[in-house]
LUMDO-60983 format. One record per residue: residue in three letters; x, y, z of N, C-alpha, C in turn. Coordinates in pm, whole numbers, plus 50000, padded with zeros to 5 digits. Example, Ala and Ser with C-alpha at 12.3 -4.5 7.8 and 13.67 -1.06 7.14 Angstrom:
# LUMDO-60983
ALA513194943150780512304955050780513204967050780;SER512854977550708513674989450714512905000350787;
***
This chain:
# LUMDO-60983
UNK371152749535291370912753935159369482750435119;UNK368952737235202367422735235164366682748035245;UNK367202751435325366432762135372366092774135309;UNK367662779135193367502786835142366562786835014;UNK366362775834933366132770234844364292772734877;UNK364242767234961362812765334986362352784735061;UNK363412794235094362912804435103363072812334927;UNK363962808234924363902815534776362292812534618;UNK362132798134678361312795734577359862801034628;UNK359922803134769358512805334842358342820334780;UNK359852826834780360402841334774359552847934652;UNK360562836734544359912839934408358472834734393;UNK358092823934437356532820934416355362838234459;UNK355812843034588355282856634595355472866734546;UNK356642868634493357172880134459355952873234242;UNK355992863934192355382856534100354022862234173;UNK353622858734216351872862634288351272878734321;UNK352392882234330352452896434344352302904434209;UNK353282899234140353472904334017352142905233931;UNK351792889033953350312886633900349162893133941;UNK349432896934045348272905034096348292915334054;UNK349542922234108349782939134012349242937433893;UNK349862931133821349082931333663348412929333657;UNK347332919333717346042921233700345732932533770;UNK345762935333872345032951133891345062961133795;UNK346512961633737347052972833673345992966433495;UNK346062958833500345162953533382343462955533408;UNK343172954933486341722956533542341292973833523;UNK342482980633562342612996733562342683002733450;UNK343922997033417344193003733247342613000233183;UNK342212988833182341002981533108340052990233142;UNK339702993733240338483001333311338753020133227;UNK339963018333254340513029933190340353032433020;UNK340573022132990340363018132864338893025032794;UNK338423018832890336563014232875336153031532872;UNK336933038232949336043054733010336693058932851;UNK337833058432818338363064532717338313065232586;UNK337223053132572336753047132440335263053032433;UNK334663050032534333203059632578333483069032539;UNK334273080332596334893093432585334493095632456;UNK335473086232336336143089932189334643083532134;UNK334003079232177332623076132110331503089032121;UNK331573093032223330613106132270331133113532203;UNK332473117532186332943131332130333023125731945;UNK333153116231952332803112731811331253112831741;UNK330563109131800329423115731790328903125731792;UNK329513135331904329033149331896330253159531779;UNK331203148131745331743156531620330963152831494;UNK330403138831448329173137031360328283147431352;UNK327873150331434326353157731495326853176531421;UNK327863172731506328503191631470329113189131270;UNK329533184631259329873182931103328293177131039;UNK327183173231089326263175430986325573184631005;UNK325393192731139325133208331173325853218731074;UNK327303217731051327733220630959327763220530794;UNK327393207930777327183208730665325643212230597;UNK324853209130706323543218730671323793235530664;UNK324183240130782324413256230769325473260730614;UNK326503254430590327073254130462326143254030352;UNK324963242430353324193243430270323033256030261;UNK322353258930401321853274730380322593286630319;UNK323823286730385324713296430336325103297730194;UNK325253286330115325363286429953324013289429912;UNK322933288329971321663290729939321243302729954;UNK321883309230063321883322430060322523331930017;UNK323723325629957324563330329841324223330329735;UNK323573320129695323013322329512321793329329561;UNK321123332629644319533342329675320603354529636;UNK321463357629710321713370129652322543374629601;UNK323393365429509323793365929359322863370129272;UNK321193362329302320233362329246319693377629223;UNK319933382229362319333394729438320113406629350;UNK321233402429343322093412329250321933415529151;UNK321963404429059321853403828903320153411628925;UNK319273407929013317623415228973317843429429018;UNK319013434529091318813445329128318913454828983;UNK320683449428942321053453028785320653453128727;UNK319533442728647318233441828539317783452628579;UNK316843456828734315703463228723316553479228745;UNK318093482428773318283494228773318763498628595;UNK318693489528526318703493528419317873494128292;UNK316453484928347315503492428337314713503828375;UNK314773509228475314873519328570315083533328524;UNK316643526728464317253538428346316593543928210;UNK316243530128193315613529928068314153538428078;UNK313703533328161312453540428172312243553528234;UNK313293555928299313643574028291313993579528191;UNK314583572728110314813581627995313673580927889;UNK313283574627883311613574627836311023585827882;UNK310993584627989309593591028038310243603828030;UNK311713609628016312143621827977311703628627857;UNK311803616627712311533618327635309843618427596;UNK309453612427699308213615727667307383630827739;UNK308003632127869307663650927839308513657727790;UNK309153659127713309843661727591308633667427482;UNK308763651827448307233654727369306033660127410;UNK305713657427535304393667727598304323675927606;UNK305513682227625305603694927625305613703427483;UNK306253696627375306413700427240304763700727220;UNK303613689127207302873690027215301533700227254;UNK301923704927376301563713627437301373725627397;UNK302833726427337303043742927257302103743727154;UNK302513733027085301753733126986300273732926991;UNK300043729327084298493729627105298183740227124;UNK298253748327245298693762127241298633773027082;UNK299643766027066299563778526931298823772826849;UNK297753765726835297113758326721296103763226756;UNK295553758226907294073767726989294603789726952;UNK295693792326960295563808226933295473811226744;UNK295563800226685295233800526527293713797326517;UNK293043786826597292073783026595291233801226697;UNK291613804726760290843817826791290983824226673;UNK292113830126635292033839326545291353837026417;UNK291303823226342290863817926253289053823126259;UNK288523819426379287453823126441286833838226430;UNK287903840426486287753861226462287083863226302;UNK288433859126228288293861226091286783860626045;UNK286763845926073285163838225998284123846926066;UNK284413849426139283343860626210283443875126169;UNK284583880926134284613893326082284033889925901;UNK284513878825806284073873325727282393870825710;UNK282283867725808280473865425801279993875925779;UNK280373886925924279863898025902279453907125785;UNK280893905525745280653914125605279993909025474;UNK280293891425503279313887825385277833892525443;UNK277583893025543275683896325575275563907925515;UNK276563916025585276283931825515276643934425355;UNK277583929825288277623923625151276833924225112;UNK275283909525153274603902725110273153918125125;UNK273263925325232272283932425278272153944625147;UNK273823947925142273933957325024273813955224894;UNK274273939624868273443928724720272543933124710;UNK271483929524819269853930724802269483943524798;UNK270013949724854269603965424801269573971624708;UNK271293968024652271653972524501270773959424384;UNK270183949924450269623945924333267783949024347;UNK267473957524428266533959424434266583971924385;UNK267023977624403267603993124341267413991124170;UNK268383980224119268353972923978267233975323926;UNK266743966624008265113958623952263963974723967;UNK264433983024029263083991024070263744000123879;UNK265364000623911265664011123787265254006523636;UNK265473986723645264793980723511263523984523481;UNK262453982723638261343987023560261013999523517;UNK261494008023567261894024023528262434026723380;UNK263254015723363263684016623238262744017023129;UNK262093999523194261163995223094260014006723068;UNK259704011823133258504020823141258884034523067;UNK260304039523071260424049123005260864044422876;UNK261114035022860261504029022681259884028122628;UNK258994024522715257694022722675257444036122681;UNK257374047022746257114058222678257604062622598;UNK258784060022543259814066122458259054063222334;UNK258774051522315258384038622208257014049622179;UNK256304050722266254854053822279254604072922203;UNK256174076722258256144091422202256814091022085;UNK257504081922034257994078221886257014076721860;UNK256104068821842255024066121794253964070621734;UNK253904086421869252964096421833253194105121721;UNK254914107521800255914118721688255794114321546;UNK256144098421536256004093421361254404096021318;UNK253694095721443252284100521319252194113521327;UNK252674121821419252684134521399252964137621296;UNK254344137721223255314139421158254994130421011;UNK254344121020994253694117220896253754110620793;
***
C-alpha cells in the first residue's frame, strides 16, 4: 500500500504539475491573446475616433452647405421677384414710350402745320403790308390832290366872289 501511496502522490504531484503547466501555458496564450485583442480594440478604436471626427467635420460642411443654399434659395426668390418687378416696370415704361412717342409724333405734325400756317400768315401779312403801302401811298398822293384842288376851289371862290362882287 506504501507503494501505492507513494505512486499515487507522485501520480497526483504530476498530474498537479501538469495542470500547472497547462494553465500556465493556457494563461501565457489566452494573455498573449489577450494582448493582440486589446491592440486590435485600440486600433479600431482609434480608427473609429478618426472616422467619427471625419464625420463630424463632413456633417459640419454639409450643414454649411445647407444653409449656403437655403441661402441660395431665399436670393434666388428675392432676386426672381425683383426680376418681376422690374419687368413690369420696364413694361410700363414702354408703355409710356411709346404713348410718348405718339405724342411726339403728333405734336412734331402740329408743330409742321403750325409752321405752314405762320408761313402762309407771313406771307400775306408782307403782301398785306405791300398793299398797305400802296393804298397808303395812293392816300397820300389823293390827299395831296385833294389839298390842291380845295386850294383851287378856294382860289376860284375867290375869284368868283370878286367876280360876282
Amino acid at each position: 500500500m506504501a507503494f501505492m501511496k507513494k505512486d499515487v502522490n507522485l501520480g497526483l504531484l504530476l498530474v498537479i504539475i501538469a495542470t500547472l503547466l497547462l494553465f500556465s501555458g493556457f494563461t501565457v496564450y489566452y494573455q498573449t491573446n489577450f494582448k493582440n485583442v486589446v491592440s486590435d480594440y485600440h486600433n479600431k478604436l482609434s480608427q473609429l475616433e478618426k472616422v467619427t471626427s471625419d464625420l463630424g467635420q463632413e456633417k459640419t460642411k454639409l450643414n454649411e452647405t445647407y444653409q449656403l443654399r437655403v441661402k441660395a434659395e431665399k436670393d434666388v426668390k428675392a432676386l426672381d421677384s425683383q426680376y418681376r418687378l422690374l419687368g413690369d416696370e420696364r413694361d410700363q415704361l414702354e408703355d409710356a414710350k411709346n404713348t410718348l412717342q405718339s405724342e411726339l409724333g403728333s405734336t412734331k405734325t402740329k408743330l409742321a402745320e403750325a409752321q405752314v400756317q405762320l408761313s402762309s400768315a407771313q406771307s400775306e401779312l408782307s403782301s398785306t403790308q405791300d398793299l398797305l403801302k400802296t393804298a397808303n401811298a395812293k392816300i397820300s398822293s389823293l390827299n395831296s390832290r385833294i389839298d390842291d384842288l380845295q386850294d383851287s376851289r378856294d382860289s376860284y371862290k375867290a375869284q368868283y366872289e370878286a367876280c360876282s362882287g
